[in-house]
DOKE-82032 format. One record per residue: x, y, z of N, C-alpha, C, CB in turn. Coordinates in nm, 4 decimals. Glycine has a CB too. Example, Ala and Ser with C-alpha at 12.3 -4.5 7.8 and 13.67 -1.06 7.14 Angstrom:
REM DOKE-82032
1.3190,-0.5690,0.7800,1.2300,-0.4500,0.7800,1.3200,-0.3300,0.7800,1.1308,-0.4473,0.9046
1.2850,-0.2250,0.7080,1.3670,-0.1060,0.7140,1.2900,0.0030,0.7870,1.4084,-0.0598,0.5725
This chain:
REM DOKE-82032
-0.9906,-2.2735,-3.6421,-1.0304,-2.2961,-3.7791,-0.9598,-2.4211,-3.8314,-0.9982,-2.1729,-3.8670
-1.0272,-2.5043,-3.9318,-0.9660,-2.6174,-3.9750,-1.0538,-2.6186,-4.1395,-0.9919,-2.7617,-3.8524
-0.9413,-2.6951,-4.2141,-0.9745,-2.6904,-4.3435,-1.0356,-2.8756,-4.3831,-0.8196,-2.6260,-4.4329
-1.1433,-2.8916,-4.4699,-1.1506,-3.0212,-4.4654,-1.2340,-3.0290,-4.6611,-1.2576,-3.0800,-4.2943
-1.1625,-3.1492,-4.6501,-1.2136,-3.1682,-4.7975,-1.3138,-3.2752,-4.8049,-1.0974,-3.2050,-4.8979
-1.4422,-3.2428,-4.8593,-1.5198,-3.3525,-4.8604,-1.5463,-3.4091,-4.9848,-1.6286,-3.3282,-4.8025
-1.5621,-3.5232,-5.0026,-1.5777,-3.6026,-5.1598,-1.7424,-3.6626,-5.1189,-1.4235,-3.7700,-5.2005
-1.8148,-3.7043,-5.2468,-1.9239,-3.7620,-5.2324,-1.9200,-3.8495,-5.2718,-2.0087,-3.7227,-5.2598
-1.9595,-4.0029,-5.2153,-1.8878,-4.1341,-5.2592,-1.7834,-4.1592,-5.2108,-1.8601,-4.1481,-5.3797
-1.7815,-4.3372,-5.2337,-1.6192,-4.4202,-5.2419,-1.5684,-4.3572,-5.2922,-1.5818,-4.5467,-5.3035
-1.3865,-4.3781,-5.2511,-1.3299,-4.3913,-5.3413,-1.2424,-4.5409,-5.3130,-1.2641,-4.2625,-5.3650
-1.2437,-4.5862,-5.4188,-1.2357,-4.7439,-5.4832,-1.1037,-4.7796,-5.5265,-1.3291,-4.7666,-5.6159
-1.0352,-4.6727,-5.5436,-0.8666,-4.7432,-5.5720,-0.7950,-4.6740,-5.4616,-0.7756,-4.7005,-5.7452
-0.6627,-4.7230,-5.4551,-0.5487,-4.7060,-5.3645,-0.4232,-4.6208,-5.4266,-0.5007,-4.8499,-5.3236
-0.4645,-4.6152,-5.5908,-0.3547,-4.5758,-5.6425,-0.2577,-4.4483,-5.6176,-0.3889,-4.5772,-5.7447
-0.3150,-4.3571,-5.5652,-0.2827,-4.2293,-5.5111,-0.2627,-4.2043,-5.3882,-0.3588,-4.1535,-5.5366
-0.3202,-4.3127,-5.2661,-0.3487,-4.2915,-5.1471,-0.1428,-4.2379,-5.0983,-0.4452,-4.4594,-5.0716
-0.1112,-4.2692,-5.1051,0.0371,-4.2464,-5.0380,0.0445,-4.1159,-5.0767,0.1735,-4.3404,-5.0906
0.0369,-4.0159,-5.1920,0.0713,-3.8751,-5.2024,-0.0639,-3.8355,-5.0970,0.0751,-3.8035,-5.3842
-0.1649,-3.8382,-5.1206,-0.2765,-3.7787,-5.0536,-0.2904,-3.7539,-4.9431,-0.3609,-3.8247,-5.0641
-0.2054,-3.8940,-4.8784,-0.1697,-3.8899,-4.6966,-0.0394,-3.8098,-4.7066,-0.1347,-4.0711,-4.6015
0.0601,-3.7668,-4.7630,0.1817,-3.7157,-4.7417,0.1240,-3.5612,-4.7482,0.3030,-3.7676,-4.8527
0.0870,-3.5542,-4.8929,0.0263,-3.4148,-4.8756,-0.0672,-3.3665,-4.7588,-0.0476,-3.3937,-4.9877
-0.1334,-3.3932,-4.6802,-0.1919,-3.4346,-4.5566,-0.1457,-3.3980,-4.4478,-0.1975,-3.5484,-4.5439
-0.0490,-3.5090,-4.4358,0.0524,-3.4711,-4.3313,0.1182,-3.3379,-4.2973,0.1480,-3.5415,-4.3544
0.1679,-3.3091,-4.4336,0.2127,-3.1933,-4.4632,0.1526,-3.0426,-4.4433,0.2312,-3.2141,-4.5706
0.0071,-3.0647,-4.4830,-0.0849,-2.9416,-4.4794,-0.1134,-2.9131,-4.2851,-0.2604,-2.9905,-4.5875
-0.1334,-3.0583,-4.2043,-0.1781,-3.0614,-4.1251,-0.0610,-2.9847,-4.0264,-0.2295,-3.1845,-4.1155
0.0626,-2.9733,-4.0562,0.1724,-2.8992,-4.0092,0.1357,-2.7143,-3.9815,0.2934,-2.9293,-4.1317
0.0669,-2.6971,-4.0703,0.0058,-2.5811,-4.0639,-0.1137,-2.5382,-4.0369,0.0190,-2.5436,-4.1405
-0.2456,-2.6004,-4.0370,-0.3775,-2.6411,-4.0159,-0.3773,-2.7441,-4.0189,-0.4660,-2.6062,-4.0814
-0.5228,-2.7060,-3.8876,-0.5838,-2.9159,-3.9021,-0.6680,-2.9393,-4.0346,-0.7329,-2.9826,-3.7439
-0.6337,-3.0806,-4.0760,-0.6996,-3.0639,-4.2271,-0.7464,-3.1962,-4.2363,-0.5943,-3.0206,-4.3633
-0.8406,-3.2118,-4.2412,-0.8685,-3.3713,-4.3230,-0.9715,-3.3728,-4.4471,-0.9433,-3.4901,-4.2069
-1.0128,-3.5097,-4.4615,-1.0698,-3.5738,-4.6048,-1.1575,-3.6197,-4.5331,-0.9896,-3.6824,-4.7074
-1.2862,-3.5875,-4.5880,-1.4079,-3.6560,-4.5110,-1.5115,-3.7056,-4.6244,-1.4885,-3.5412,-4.3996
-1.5349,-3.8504,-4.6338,-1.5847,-3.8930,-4.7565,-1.7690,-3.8870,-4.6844,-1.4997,-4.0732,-4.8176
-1.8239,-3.8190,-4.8031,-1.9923,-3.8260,-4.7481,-2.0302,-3.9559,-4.8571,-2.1136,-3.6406,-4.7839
-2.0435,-4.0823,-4.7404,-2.1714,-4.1709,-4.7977,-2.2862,-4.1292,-4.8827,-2.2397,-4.2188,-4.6938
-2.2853,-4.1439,-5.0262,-2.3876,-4.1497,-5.0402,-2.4639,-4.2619,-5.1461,-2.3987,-4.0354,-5.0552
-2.4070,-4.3884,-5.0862,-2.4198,-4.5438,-5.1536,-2.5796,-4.5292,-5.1265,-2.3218,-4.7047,-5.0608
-2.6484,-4.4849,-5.0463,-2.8038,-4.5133,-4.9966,-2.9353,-4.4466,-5.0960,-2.8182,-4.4374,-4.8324
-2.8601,-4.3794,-5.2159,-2.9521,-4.2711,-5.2775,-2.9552,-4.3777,-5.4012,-2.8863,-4.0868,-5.3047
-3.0508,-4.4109,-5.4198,-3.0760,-4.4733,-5.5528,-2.9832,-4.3892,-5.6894,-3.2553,-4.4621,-5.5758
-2.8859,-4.4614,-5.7497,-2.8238,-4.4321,-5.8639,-2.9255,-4.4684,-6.0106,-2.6843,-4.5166,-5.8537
-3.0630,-4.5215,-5.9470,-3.1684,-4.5013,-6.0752,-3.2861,-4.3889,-6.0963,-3.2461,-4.6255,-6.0816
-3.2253,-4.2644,-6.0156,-3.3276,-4.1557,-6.0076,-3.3007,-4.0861,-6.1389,-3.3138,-4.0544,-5.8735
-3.3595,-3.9957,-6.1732,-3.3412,-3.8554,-6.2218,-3.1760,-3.8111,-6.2144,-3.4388,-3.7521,-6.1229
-3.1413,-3.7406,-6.2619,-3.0053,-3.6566,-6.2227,-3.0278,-3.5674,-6.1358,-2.9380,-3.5831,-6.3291
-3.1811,-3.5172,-6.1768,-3.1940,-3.3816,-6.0736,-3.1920,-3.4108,-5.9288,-3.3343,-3.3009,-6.0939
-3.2794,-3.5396,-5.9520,-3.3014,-3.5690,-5.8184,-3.2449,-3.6477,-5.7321,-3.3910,-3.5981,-5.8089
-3.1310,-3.7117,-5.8025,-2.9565,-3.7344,-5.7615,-2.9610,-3.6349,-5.6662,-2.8185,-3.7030,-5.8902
-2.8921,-3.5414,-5.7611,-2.7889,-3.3813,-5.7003,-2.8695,-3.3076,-5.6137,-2.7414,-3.2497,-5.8322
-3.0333,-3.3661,-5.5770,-3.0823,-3.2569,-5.4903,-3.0744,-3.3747,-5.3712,-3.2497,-3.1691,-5.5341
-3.0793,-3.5020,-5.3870,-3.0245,-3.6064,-5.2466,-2.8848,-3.5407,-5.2254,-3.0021,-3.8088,-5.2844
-2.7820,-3.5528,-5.2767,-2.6432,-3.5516,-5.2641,-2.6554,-3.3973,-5.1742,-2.5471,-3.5608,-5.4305
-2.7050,-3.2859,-5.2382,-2.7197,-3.1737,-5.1649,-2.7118,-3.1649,-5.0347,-2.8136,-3.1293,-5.1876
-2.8611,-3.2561,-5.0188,-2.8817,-3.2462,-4.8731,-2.8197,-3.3184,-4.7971,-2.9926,-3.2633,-4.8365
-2.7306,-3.4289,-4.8353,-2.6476,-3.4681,-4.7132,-2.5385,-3.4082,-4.7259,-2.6198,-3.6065,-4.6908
-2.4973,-3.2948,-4.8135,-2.3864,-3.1533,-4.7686,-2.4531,-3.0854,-4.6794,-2.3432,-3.0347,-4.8901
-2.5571,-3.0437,-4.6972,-2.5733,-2.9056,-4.6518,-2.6179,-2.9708,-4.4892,-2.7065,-2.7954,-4.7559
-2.7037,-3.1014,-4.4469,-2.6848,-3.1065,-4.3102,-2.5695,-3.1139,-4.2116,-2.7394,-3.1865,-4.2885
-2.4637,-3.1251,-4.3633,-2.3195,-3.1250,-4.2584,-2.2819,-2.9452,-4.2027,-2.1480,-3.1984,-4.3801
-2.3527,-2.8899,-4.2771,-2.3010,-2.7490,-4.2880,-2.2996,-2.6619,-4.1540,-2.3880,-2.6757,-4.3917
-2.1876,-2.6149,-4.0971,-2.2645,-2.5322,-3.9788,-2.2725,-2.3673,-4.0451,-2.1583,-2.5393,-3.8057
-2.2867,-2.2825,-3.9162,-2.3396,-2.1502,-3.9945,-2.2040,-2.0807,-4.0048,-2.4667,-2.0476,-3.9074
-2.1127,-2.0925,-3.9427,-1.9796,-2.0563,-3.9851,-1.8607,-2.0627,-4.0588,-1.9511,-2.0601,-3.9393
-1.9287,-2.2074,-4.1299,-1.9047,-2.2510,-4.2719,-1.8244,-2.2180,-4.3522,-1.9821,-2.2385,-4.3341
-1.7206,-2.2111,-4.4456,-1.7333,-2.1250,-4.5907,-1.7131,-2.2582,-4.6814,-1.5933,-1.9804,-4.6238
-1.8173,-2.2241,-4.7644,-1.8102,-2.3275,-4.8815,-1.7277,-2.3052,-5.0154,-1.9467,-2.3476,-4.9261
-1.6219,-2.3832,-5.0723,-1.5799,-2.3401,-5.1775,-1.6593,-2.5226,-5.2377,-1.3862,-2.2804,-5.1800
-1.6569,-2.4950,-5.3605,-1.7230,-2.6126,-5.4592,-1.6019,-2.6101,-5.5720,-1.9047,-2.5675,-5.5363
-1.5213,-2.7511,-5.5801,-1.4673,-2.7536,-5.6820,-1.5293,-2.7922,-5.8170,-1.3823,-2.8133,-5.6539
-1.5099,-2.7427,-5.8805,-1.6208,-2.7415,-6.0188,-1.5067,-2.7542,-6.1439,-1.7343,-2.5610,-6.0371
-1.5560,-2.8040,-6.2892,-1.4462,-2.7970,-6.3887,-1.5140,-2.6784,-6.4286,-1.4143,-2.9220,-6.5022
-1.6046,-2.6189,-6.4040,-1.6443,-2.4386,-6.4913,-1.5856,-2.3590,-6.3735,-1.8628,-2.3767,-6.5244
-1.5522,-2.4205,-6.2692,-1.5006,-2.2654,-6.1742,-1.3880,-2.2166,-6.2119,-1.4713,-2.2772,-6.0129
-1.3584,-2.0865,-6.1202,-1.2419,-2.0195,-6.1701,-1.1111,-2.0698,-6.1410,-1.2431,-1.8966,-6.1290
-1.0274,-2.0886,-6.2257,-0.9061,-2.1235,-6.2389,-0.7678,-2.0102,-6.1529,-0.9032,-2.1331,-6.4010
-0.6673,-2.0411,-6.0878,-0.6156,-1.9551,-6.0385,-0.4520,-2.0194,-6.0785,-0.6731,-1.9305,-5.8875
-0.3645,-1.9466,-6.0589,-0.2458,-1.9887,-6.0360,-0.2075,-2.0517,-5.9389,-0.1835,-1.9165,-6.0414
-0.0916,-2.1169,-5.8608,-0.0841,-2.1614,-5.7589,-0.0375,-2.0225,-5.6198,0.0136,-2.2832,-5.7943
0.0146,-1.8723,-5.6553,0.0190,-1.7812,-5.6352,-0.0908,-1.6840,-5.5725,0.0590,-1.7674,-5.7184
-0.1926,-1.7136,-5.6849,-0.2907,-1.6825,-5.6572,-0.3933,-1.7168,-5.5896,-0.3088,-1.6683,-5.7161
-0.3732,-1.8616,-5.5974,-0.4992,-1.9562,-5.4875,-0.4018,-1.9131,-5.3598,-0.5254,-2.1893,-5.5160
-0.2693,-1.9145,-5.3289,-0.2618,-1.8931,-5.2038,-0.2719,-1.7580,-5.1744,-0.1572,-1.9454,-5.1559
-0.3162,-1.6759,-5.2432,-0.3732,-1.5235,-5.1923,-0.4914,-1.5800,-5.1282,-0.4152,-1.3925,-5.3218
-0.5307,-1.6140,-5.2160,-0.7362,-1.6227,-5.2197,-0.7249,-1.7426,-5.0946,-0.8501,-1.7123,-5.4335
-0.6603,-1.8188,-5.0473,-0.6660,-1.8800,-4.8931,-0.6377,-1.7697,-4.7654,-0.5399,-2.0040,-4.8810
-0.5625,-1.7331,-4.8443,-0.4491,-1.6156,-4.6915,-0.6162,-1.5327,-4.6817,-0.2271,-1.4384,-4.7792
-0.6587,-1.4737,-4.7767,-0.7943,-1.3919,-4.7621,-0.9240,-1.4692,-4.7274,-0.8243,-1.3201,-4.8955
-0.9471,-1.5712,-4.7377,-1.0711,-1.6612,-4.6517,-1.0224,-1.7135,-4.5440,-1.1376,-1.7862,-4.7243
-0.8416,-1.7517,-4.4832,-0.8703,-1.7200,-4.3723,-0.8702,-1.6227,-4.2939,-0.8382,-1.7678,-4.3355
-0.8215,-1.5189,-4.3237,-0.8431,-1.3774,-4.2988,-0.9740,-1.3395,-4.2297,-0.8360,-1.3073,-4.4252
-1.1251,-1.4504,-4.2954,-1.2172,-1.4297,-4.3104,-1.2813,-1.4945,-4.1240,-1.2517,-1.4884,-4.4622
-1.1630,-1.6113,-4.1073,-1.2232,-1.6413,-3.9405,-1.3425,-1.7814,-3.9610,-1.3328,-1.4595,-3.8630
-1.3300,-1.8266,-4.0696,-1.4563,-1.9201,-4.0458,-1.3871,-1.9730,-3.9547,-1.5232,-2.0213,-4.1581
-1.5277,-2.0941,-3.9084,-1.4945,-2.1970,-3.8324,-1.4044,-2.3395,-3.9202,-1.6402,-2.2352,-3.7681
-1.4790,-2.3407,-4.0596,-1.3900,-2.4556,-4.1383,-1.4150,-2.3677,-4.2770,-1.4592,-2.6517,-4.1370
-1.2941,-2.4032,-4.3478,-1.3365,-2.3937,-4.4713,-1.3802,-2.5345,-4.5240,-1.2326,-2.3306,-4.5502
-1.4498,-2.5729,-4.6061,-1.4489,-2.6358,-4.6575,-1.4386,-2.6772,-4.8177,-1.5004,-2.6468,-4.6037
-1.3692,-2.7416,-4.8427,-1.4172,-2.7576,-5.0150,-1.4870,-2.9251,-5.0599,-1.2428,-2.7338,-5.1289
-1.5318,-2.8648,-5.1261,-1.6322,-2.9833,-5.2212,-1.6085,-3.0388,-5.3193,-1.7390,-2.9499,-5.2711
-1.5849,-3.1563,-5.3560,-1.5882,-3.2817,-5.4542,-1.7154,-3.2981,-5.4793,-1.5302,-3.4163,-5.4039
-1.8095,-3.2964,-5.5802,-1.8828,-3.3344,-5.5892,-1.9114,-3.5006,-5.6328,-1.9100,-3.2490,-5.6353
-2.0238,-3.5624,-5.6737,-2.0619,-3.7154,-5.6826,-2.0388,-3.7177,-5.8461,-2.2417,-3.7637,-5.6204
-2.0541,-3.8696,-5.8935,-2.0193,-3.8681,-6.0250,-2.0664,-3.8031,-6.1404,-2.0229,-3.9619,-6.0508
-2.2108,-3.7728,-6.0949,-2.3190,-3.5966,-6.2003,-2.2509,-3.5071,-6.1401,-2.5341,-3.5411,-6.1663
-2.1920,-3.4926,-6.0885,-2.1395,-3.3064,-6.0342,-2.2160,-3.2981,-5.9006,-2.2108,-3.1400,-6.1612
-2.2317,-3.1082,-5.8768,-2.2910,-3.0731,-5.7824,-2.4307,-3.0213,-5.7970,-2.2177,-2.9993,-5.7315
-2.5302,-3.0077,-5.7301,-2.6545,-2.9368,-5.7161,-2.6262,-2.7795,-5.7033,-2.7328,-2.9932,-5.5895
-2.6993,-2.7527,-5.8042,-2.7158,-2.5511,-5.8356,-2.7348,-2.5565,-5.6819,-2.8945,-2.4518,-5.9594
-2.7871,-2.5717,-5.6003,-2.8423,-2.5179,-5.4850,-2.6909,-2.5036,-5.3902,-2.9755,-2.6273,-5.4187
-2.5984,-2.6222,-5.3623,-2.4782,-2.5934,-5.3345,-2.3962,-2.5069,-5.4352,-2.4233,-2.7076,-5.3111
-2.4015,-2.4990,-5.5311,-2.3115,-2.4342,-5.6082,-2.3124,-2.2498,-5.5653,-2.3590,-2.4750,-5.7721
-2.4206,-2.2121,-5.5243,-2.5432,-2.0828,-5.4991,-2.4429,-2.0359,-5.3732,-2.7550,-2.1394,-5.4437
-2.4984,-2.1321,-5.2623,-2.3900,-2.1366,-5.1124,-2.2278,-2.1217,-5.0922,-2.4025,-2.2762,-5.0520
-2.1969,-2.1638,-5.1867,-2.0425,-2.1561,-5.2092,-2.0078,-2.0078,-5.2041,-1.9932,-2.2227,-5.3567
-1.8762,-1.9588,-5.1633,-1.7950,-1.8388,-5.2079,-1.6975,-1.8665,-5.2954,-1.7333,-1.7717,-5.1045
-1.6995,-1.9819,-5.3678,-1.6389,-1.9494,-5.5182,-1.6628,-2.1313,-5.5195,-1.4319,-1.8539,-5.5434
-1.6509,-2.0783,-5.6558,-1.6533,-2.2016,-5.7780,-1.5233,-2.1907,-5.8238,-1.7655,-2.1844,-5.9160
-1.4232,-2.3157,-5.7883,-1.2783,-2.3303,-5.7989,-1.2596,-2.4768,-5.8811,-1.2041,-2.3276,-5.6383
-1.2256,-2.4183,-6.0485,-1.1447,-2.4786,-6.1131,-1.0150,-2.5520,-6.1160,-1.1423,-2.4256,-6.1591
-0.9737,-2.6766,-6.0877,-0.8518,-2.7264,-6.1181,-0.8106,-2.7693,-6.2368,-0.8317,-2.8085,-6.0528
-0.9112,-2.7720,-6.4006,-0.8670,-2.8045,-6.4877,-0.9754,-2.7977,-6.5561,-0.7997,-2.8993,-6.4815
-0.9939,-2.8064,-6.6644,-1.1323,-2.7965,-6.7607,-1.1058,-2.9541,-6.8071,-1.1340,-2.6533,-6.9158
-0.9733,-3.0323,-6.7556,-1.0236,-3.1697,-6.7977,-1.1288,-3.2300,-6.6517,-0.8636,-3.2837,-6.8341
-1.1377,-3.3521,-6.6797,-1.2597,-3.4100,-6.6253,-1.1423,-3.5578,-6.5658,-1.4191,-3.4425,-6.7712
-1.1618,-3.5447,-6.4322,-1.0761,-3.6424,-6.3612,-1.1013,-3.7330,-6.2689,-0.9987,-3.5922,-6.3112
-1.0816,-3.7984,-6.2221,-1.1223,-3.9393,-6.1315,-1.1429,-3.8637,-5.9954,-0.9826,-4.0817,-6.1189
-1.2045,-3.9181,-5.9128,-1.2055,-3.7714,-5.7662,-1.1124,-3.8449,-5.7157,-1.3624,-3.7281,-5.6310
-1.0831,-3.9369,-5.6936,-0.9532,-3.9860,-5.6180,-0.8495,-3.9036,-5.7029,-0.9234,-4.1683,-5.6213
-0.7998,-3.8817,-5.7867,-0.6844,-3.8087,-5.8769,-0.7117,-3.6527,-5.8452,-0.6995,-3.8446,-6.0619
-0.8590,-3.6091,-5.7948,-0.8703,-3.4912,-5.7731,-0.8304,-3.4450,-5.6457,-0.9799,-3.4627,-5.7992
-0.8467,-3.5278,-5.5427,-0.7716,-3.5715,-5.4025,-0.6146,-3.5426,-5.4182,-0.7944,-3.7469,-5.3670
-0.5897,-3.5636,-5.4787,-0.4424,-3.5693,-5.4709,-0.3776,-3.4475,-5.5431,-0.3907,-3.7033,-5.5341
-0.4581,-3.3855,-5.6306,-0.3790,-3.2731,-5.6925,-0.4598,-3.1577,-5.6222,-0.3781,-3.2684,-5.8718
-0.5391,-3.1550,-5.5643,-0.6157,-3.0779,-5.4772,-0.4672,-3.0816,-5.3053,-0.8186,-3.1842,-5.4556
-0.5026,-3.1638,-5.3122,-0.4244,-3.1312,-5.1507,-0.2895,-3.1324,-5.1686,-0.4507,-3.2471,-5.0231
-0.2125,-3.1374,-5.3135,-0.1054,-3.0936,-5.3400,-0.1018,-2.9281,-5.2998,-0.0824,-3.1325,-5.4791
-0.2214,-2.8898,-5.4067,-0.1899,-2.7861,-5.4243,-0.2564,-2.6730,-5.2906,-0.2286,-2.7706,-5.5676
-0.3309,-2.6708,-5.2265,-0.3309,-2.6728,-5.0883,-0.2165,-2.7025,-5.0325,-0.4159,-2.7500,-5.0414
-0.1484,-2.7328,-4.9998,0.0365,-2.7864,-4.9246,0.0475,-2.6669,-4.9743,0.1724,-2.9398,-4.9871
0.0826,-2.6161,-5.1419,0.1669,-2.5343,-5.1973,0.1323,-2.4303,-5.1544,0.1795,-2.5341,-5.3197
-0.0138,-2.3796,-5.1430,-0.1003,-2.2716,-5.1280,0.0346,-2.2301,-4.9717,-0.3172,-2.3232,-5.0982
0.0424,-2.3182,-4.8635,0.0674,-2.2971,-4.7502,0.2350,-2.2818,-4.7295,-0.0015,-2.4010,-4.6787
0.2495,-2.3482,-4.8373,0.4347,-2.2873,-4.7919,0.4626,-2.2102,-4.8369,0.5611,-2.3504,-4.8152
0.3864,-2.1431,-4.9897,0.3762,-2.0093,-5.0464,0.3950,-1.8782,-4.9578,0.2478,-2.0032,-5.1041
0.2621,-1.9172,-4.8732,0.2418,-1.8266,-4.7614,0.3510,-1.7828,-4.6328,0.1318,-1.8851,-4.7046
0.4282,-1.9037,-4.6591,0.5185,-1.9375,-4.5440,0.6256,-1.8688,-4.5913,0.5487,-2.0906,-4.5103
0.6602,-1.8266,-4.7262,0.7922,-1.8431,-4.7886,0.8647,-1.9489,-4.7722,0.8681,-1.7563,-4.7587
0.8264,-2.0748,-4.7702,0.9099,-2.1573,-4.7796,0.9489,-2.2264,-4.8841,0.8897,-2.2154,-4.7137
1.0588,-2.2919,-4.8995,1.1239,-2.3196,-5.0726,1.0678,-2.3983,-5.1279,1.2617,-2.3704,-5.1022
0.9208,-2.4795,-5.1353,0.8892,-2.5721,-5.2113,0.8511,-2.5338,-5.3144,0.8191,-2.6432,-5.1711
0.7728,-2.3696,-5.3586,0.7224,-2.3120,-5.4508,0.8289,-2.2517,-5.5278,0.6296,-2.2320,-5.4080
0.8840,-2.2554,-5.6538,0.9448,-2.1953,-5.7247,0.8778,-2.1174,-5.8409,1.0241,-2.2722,-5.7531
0.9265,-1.9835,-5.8634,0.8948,-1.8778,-5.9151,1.0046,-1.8367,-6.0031,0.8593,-1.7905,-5.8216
């Protein structure tokens, strides 16, 4: 099993890149983990919205295999503690996929149709953030999720 985070689109600054690879490094100590950016410069940015998020869809879901688990980070999903998200990991991997994956969606969000596929809609903030900035407090907190689990001292309680 391996965990991988996918974003839709560039990302265009550098400003974060050094925590993102540390946190990285770090996660990969415990699972294999990477960042996998899905191209999707080729979809006309003068469509519809709908018909944005139903392109963007489909170049998720051909990545998808059937052993899958989809989480979708969303600003309406559910919010957890850092305690609690590392329950809710220890229990999806519990679960044996082949990857988990989680989702960044493109600069409209995600398509209802991925959102549907997912086993949860996971909140990191009800603010609204740069996905590169979401990269980085995402795979922070993933690290934390894992030394939680570990008992190891980075999490304080």
């Amino acid at each position: 099993m391996n965990i991988q985070l996918w974003t839709l689109g560039k990302e265009n600054t550098k400003l974060v890149d050094a925590g993102i690879e540390e946190y990285t490094k770090r996660i990969n100590r415990y699972l294999p983990f990477q960042i996998i950016s899905i191209d999707n410069g080729k979809i006309s940015k003068s469509l519809p919205k709908i018909q944005l998020l139903e392109k963007e869809a489909s170049l998720v879901v051909e990545k998808l295999l059937d052993r899958d688990l989809l989480i979708v980070l969303d600003e309406k999903g559910k919010s957890f503690t850092s305690l609690e998200f590392a329950e809710k990991m220890n229990h999806f991997m519990n679960l044996s996929p082949q990857r988990i994956i989680f989702l960044i969606g493109g600069s409209y969000g995600i398509d209802e149709t991925l959102k549907k596929k997912a086993v949860l809609l996971l909140g990191l903030s009800k603010f609204t953030f740069p996905h590169q900035l979401v990269r980085l407090l995402f795979t922070e907190q993933l690290y934390r999720a894992f030394s939680i689990l570990k008992n190891e001292k980075y999490h304080h309680e």
